[in-house]
C-alpha positions as CSV (number, residue, x, y, z in Angstrom):
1,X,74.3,157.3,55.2
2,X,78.4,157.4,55.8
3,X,79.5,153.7,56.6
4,X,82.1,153.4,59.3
5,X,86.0,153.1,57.8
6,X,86.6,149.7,59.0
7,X,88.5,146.6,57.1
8,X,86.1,144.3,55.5
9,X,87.0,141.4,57.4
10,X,84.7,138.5,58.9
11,X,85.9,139.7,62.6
12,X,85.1,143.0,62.3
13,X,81.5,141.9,60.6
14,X,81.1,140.0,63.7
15,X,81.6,142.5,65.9
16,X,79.5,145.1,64.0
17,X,76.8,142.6,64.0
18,X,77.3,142.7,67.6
19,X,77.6,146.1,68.2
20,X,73.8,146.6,66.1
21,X,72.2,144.1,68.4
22,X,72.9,146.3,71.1
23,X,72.3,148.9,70.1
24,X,68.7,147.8,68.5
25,X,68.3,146.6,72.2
26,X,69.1,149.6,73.5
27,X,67.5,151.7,71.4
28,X,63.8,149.4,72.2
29,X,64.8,150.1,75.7
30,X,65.5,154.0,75.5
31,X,62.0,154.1,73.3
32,X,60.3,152.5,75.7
33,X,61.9,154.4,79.2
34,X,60.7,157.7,76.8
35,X,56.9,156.5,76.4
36,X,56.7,155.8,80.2
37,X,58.4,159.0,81.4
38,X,55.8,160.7,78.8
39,X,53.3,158.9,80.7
40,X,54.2,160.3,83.8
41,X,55.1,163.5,82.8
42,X,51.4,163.6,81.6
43,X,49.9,162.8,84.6
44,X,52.3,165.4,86.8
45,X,50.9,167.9,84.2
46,X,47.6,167.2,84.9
47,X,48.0,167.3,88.5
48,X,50.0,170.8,88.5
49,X,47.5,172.1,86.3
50,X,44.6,171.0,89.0
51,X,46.4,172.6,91.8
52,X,47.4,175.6,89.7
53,X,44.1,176.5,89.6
54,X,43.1,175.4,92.6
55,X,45.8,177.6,94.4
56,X,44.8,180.5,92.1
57,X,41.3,180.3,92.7
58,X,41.9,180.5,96.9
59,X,44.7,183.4,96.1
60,X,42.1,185.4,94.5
61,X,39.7,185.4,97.1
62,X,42.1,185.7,99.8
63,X,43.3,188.9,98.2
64,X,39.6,190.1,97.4
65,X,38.7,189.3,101.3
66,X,42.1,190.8,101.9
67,X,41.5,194.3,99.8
68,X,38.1,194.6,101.6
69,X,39.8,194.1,105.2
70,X,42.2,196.9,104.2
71,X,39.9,199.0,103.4
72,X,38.1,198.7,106.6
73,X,40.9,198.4,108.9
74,X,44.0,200.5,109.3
75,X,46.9,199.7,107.3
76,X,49.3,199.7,110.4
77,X,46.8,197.3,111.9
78,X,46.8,194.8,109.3
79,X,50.4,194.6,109.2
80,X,50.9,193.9,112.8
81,X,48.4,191.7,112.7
82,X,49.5,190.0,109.6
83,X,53.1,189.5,110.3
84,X,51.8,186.9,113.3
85,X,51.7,183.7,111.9
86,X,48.8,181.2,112.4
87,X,50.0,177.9,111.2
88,X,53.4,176.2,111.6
89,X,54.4,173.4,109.2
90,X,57.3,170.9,109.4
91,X,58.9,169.8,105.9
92,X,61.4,166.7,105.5
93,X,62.5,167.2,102.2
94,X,64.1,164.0,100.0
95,X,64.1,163.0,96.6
96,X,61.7,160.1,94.7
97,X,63.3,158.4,91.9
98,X,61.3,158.4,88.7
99,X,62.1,156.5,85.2
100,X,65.6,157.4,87.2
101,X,65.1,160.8,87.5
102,X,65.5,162.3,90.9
103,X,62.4,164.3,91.7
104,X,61.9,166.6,95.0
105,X,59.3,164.9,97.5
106,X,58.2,167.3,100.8
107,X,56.3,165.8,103.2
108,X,54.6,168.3,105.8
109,X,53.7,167.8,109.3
110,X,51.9,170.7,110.9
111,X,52.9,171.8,114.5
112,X,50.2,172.2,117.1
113,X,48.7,175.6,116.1
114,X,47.1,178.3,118.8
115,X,43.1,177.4,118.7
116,X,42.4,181.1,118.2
117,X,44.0,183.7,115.7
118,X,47.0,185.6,117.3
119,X,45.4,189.1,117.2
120,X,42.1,190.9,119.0
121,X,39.0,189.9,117.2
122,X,38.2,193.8,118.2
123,X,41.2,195.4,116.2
124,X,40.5,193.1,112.9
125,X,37.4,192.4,110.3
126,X,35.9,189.1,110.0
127,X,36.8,189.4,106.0
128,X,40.7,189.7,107.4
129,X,39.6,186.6,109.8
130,X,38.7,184.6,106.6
131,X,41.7,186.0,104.3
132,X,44.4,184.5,107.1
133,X,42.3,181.0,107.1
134,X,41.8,180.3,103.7
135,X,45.8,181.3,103.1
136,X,46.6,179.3,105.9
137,X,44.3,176.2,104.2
138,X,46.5,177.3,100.7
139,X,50.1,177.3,101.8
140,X,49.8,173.4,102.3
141,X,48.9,173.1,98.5
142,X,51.3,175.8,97.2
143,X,54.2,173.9,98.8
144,X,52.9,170.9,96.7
145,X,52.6,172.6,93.6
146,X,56.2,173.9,93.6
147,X,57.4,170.2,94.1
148,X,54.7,168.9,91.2
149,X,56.0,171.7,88.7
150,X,59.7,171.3,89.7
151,X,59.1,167.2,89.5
152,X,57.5,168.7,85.6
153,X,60.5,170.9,84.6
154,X,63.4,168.1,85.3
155,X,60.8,165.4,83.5
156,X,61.0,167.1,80.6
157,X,64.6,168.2,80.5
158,X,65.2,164.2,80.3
159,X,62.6,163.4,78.0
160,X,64.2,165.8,75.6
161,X,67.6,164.7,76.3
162,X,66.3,161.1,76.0
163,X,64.6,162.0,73.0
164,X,68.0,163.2,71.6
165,X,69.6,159.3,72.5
166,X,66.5,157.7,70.9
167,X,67.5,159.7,67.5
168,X,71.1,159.4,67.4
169,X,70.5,155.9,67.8
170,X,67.7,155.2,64.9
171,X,69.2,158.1,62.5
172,X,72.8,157.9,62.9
173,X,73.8,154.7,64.6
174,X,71.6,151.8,63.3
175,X,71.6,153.0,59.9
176,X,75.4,153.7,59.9
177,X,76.1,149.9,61.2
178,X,73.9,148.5,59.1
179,X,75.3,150.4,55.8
180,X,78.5,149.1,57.1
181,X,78.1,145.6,57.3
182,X,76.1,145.4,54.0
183,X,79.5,146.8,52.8
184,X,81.3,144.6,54.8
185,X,79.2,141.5,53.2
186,X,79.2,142.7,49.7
187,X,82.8,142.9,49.6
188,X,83.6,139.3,51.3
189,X,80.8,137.8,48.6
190,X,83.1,139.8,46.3
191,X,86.6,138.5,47.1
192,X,85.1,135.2,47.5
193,X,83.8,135.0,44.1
194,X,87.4,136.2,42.8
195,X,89.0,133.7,44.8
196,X,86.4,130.9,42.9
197,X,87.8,132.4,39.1
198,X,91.2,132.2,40.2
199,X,91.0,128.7,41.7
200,X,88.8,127.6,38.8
201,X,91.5,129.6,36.4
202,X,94.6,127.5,37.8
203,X,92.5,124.4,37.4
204,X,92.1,124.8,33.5
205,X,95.6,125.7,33.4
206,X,97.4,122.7,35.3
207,X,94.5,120.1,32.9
C-alpha cells in the first residue's frame, strides 16, 4: 500500500493519528448504516415480492373474467361500459426518510363511490361485473407496490454507493494512514537513535 508523501515529523504523526481515528469511526459507522439499510432493504423485498404476487394473481383472474365477458358481450359494449369508473381514490404523496434515504410514501383515501356499478346490469355479464370489482379491490395494492419497489430501487442504489465508502475506507484509507505513520514512526526512532551516536560520539571526543 502507497503511504501518503508527508514530512516525518511528530505534528504531522499527530494529525495522521488523528485523521485514522476518524476515519476507523467512520468507517464502524458506515458498516453499520450498511447492515441496517440491508436489513430493511430485505424486508421491502419481501413485502414487494408478497404484493407482486398478490397483484399478479387478481390481474390474472380479472383478465380471465375479463376475456370471458368479451366474448359474451359486444366489444363496443364493454368499452363504454369500461371507460366509467367505479372507484375514486385520493393520494397525498410525501416522502419517509429511511437510514437517510428519502423514500416515496402515498397514502390513499377513497371518495364516496356510487353503491351500484355505473352501467345496466342488462347490457353487461356478471363475469364483466366481477372483472371491474376485483380490479377495483387491486388498484389500491398496485399503487402500493409501485411505492414498495420504488422505496427497493433507491435502497439499493445507496447500499451500493455506501458499499463503495465502506471500501475506499478499509482498502485504501485505513491501510494508507496506517502504512504512513508506521513510516512516520520508523523514521523518528531512526533520527532519534542517530541523534543518541552523535551525542554519545561528541562525548568521547570532549573526555
Amino acid at each position: 500500500m502507497a503511504r501518503l508523501n508527508v514530512n516525518p515529523t511528530r505534528m504531522e504523526l499527530k494529525k495522521l493519528k488523528a485523521r485514522l481515528s476518524t476515519a476507523t469511526r467512520g468507517h464502524k459507522l458506515l458498516k453499520d448504516k450498511s447492515d441496517e439499510m440491508v436489513r430493511r432493504f430485505t424486508v421491502l423485498l419481501k413485502e414487494d415480492k408478497r404484493l407482486r404476487e398478490e397483484v399478479e394473481e387478481g390481474l390474472s383472474g380479472a383478465l380471465k373474467q375479463f376475456a370471458l365477458a368479451g366474448s359474451l358481450t359486444p366489444s363496443y359494449v364493454q368499452e363504454t361500459a369500461f371507460s366509467m369508473p367505479t372507484v375514486a381514490l385520493n393520494a397525498a404523496c410525501d416522502t419517509e426518510s429511511v437510514m437517510g434515504v428519502d423514500v416515496p410514501r402515498i397514502r390513499l383515501s377513497e371518495t364516496e363511490a356510487a353503491p351500484d356499478l355505473p352501467y345496466a346490469f342488462s347490457e353487461i355479464t356478471s363475469e364483466a361485473d366481477g372483472s371491474v370489482k376485483m380490479v377495483s379491490l387491486l388498484l389500491p395494492k398496485l399503487i402500493r407496490l409501485a411505492e414498495v419497489e420504488k422505496a427497493v430501487r433507491l435502497l439499493a442504489d445507496e447500499i451500493e454507493r455506501n458499499k463503495r465508502r465502506v471500501n475506499a475506507l478499509e482498502y485504501v484509507m485505513i491501510p494508507q494512514l496506517e502504512e504512513t505513520i508506521k513510516y512516520i514512526r520508523d523514521k523518528l526512532d531512526e533520527n532519534e537513535r542517530a541523534s543518541i551516536v552523535r551525542l554519545m560520539k561528541v562525548k568521547s571526543v570532549k573526555m
